[in-house]
C-alpha positions as CSV (number, residue, x, y, z in Angstrom):
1,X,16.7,5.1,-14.2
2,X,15.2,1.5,-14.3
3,X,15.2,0.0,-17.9
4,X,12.1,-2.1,-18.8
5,X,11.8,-5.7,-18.1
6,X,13.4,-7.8,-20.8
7,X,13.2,-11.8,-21.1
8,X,16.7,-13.5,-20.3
9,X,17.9,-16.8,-21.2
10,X,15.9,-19.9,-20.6
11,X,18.9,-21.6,-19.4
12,X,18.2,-19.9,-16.4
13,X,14.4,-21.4,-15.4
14,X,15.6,-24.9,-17.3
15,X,15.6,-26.8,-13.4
16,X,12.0,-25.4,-13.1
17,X,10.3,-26.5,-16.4
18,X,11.9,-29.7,-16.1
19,X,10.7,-29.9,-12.5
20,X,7.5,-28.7,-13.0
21,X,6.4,-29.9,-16.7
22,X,2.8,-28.8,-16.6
23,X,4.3,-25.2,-15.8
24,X,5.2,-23.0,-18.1
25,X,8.3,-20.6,-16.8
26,X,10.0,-17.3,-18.0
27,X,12.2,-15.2,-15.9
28,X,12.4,-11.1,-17.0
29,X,14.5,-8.6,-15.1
30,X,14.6,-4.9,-15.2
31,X,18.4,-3.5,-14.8
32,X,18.8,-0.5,-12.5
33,X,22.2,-0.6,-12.5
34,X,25.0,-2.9,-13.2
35,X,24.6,-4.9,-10.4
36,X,21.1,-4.0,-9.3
37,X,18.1,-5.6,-10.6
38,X,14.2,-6.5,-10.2
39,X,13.4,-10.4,-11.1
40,X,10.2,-11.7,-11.9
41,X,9.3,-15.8,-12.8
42,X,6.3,-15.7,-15.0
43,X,4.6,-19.1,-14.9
44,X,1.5,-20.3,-17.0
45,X,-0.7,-22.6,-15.6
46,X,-3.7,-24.1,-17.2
47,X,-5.8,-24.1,-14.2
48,X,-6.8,-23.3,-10.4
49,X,-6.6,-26.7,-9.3
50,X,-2.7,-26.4,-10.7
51,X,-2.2,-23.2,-8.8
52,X,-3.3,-24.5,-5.8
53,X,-1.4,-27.6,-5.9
54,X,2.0,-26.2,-7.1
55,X,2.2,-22.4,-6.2
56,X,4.2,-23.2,-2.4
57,X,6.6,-25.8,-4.0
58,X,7.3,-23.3,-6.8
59,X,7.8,-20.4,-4.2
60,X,10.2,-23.2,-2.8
61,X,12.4,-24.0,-5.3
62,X,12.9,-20.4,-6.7
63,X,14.2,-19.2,-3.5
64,X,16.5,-22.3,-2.6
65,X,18.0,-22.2,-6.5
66,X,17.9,-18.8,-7.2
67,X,17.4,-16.4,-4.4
68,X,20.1,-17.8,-2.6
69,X,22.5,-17.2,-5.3
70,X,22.1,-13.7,-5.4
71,X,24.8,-11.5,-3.5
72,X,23.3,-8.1,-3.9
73,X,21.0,-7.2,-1.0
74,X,18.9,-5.0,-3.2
75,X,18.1,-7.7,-6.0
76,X,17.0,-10.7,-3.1
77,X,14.4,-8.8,-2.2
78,X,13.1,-7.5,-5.5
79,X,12.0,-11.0,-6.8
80,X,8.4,-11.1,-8.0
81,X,6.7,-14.5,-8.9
82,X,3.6,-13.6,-11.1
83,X,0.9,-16.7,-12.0
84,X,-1.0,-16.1,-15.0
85,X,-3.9,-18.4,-15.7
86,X,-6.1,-18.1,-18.1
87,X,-9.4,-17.8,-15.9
88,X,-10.8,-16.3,-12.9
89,X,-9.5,-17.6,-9.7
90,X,-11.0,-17.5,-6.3
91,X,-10.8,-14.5,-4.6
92,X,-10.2,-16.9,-1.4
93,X,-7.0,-18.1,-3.2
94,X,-5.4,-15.3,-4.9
95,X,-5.9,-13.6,-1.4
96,X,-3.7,-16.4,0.2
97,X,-1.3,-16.7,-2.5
98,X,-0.7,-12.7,-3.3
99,X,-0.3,-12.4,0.8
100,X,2.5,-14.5,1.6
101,X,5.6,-12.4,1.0
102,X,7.4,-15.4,2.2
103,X,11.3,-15.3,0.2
104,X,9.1,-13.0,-2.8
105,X,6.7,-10.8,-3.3
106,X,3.4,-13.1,-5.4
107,X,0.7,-11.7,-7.9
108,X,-1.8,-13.7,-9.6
109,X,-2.5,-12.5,-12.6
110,X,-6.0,-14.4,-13.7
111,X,-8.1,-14.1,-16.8
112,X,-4.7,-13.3,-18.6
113,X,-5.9,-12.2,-22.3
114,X,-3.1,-12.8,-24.2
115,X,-1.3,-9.4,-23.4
116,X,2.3,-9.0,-23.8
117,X,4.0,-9.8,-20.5
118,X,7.2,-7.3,-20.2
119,X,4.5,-4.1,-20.5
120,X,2.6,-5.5,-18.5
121,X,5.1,-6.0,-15.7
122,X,6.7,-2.5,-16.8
123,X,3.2,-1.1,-15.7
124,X,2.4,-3.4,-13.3
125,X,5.6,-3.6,-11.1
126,X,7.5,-0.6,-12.1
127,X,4.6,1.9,-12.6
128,X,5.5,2.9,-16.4
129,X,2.2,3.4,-17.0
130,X,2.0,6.5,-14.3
131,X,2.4,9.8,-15.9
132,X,2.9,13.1,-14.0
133,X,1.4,16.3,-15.4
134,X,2.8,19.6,-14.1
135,X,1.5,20.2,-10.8
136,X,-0.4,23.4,-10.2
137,X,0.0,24.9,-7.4
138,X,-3.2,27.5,-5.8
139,X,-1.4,31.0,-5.6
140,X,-3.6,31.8,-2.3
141,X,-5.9,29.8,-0.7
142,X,-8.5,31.5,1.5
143,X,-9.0,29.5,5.3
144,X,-12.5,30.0,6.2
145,X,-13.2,28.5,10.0
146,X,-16.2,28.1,11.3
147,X,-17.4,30.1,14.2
148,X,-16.5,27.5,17.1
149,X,-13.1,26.9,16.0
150,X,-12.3,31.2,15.8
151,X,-14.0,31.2,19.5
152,X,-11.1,28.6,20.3
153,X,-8.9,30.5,19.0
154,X,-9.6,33.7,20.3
155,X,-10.5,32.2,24.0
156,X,-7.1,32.6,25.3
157,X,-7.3,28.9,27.0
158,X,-4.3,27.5,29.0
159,X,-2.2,24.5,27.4
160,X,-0.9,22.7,29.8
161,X,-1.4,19.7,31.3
162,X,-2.1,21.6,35.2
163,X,-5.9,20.9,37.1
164,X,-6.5,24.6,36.5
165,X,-5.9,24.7,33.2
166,X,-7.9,21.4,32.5
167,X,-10.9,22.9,34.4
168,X,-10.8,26.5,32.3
169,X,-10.5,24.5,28.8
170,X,-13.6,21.7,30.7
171,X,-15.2,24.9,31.6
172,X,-15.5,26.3,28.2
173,X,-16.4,23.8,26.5
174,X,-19.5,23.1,29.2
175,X,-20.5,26.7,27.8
176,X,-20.3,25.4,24.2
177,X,-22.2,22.4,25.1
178,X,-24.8,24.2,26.7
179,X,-25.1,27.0,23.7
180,X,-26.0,23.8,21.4
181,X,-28.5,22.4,23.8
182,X,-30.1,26.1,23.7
183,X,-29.8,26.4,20.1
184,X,-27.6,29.2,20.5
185,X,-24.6,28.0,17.8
């Protein structure tokens, strides 16, 4: 079972608030398992113009300092990097950004209200949100096929891939063809 997302020490995104200043970072993981784990950097930025400037050099830096310090395959390549900005963003940008899987997987997460960020990546990212009733399941279901498709099935039509047996199934369906231009079907 994966436990929810949790904030971990700040020690740990310390190089990138002091290399971005204007940026606000947070790092959450969910544990599956001792050694397994998602990662997600949460940065605050005040505005598009900052996004756009800073978004590649962040991707950069998080996967030289951190992704490459991580031995278990599973846990590389489960590291999110979520923007949150307070406003609508382009769609032209967030496309761009949320599309380049390059080292991590990128959301944009624009007109941010002020909701608490480990639900929202437990819902977001790990689908705790998702509920699953009990599935009901029809005790018969009753085929009905129209009258073109039992005619196929009850014309007794060769199957394989021989000139003959393309010219019987060519043949039959020129009869069809011409029963619709009659009005016949």
């Amino acid at each position: 079972m994966i436990n929810n997302f949790i904030e971990v020490s700040e020690g740990k995104v310390e190089l990138l608030n002091t290399v971005f200043p204007d940026v606000n970072f947070k790092l959450f993981q969910a544990y599956i398992d001792g050694s397994a784990y998602f990662s997600v950097f949460y940065c605050t930025l005040a505005d598009e113009s900052l996004l756009q400037q800073l978004w590649k050099r962040i991707n950069s830096l998080i996967s030289v300092e951190y992704q490459t310090q991580i031995e278990n395959d599973f846990t590389r390549w489960n590291i999110y990097l979520v923007f949150s900005i307070p406003m609508k963003i382009s769609n032209s940008l967030k496309y761009l950004i949320e599309n380049d899987t390059y080292f991590m997987r990128k959301i944009v997460d624009d007109c941010n209200n002020g909701k608490e960020i480990a639900s929202y990546l437990d819902n977001y990212i790990l689908g705790k949100d998702i509920s699953f009733g009990p599935s009901v399941i029809p005790k018969e279901v009753e085929i009905q096929y129209s009258q073109i498709t039992l005619d196929l099935l009850s014309a007794d039509l060769p199957l394989n891939r021989s000139q003959e047996s393309q010219r019987a199934r060519g043949e039959w369906l020129d009869s069809l063809l011409q029963g619709t231009d009659s009005n016949e079907i």
